[in-house]
C-alpha positions as CSV (number, residue, x, y, z in Angstrom):
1,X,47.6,-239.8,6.2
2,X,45.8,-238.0,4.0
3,X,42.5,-238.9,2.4
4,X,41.2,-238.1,-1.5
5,X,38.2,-239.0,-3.3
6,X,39.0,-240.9,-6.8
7,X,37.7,-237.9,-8.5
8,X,39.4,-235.5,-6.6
9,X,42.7,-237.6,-6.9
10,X,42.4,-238.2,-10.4
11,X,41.7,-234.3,-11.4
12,X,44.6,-233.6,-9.3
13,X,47.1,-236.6,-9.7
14,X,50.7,-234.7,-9.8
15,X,49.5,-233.3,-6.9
16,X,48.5,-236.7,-5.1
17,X,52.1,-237.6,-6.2
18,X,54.0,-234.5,-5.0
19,X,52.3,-235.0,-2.1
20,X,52.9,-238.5,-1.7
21,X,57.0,-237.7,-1.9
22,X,56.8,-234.8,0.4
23,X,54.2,-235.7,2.9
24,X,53.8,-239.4,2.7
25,X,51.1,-242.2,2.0
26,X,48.0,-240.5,0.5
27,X,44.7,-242.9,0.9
28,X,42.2,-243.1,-2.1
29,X,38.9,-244.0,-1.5
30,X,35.9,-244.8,-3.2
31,X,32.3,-244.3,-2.4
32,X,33.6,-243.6,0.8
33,X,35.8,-246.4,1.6
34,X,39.5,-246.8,1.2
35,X,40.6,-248.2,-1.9
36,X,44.0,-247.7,-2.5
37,X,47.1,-246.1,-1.3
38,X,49.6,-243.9,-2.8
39,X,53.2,-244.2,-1.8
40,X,56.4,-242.6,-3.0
41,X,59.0,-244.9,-4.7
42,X,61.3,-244.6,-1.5
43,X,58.5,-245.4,0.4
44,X,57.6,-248.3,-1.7
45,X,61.2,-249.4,-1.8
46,X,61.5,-249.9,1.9
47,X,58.8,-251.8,1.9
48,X,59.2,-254.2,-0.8
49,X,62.6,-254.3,-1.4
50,X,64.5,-256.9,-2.2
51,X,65.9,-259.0,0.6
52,X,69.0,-259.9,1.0
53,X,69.6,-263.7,2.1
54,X,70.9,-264.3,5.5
55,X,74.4,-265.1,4.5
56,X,74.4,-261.6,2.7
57,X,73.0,-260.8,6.3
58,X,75.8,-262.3,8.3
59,X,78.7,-261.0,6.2
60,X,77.2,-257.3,6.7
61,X,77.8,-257.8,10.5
62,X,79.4,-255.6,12.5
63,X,80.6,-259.1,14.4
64,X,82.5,-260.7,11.5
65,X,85.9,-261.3,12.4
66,X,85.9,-261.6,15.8
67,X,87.6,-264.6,17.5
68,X,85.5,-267.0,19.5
69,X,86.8,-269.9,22.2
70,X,84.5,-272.7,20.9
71,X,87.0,-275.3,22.9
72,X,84.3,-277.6,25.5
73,X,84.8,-277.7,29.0
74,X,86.1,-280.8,29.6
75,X,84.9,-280.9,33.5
76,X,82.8,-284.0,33.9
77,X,79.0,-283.2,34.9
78,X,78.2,-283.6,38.6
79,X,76.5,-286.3,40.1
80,X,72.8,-285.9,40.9
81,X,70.1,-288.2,42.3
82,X,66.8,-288.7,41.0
């Protein structure tokens, strides 16, 4: 990842930004230390998108519509000591 200075970043912000697109996260520190992290909106978008619910989830499966045997079997258990 690369690393700017706030001054540096701020004097040379569209670049920060095209960079950010092209190249990924760019860190931004201050006096030294990290301070902030620039992402692009994709970026950003896959990690905070919104989330879909898990019925949203279960629909989207590649599983739906297949037919399961659910019927129990009706074999008694055996008989154990204890």
């Amino acid at each position: 990842m690369a690393e700017w200075k706030l001054r540096e970043a701020k004097a040379r912000f569209s670049d920060v930004v095209k960079r950010a697109m092209a190249e990924g996260p760019q860190r931004i520190t201050v006096h030294g230390k990290p301070a902030a992290v620039l992402v692009s909106e994709a970026d950003y978008q896959k990690l905070a998108g919104e989330k879909s619910d898990f019925l949203v989830f279960m629909q989207a499966s590649p599983l739906r519509g297949i037919e399961l045997d659910l019927t129990r079997d009706k074999t008694p258990p055996r008989d154990e000591e204890l």
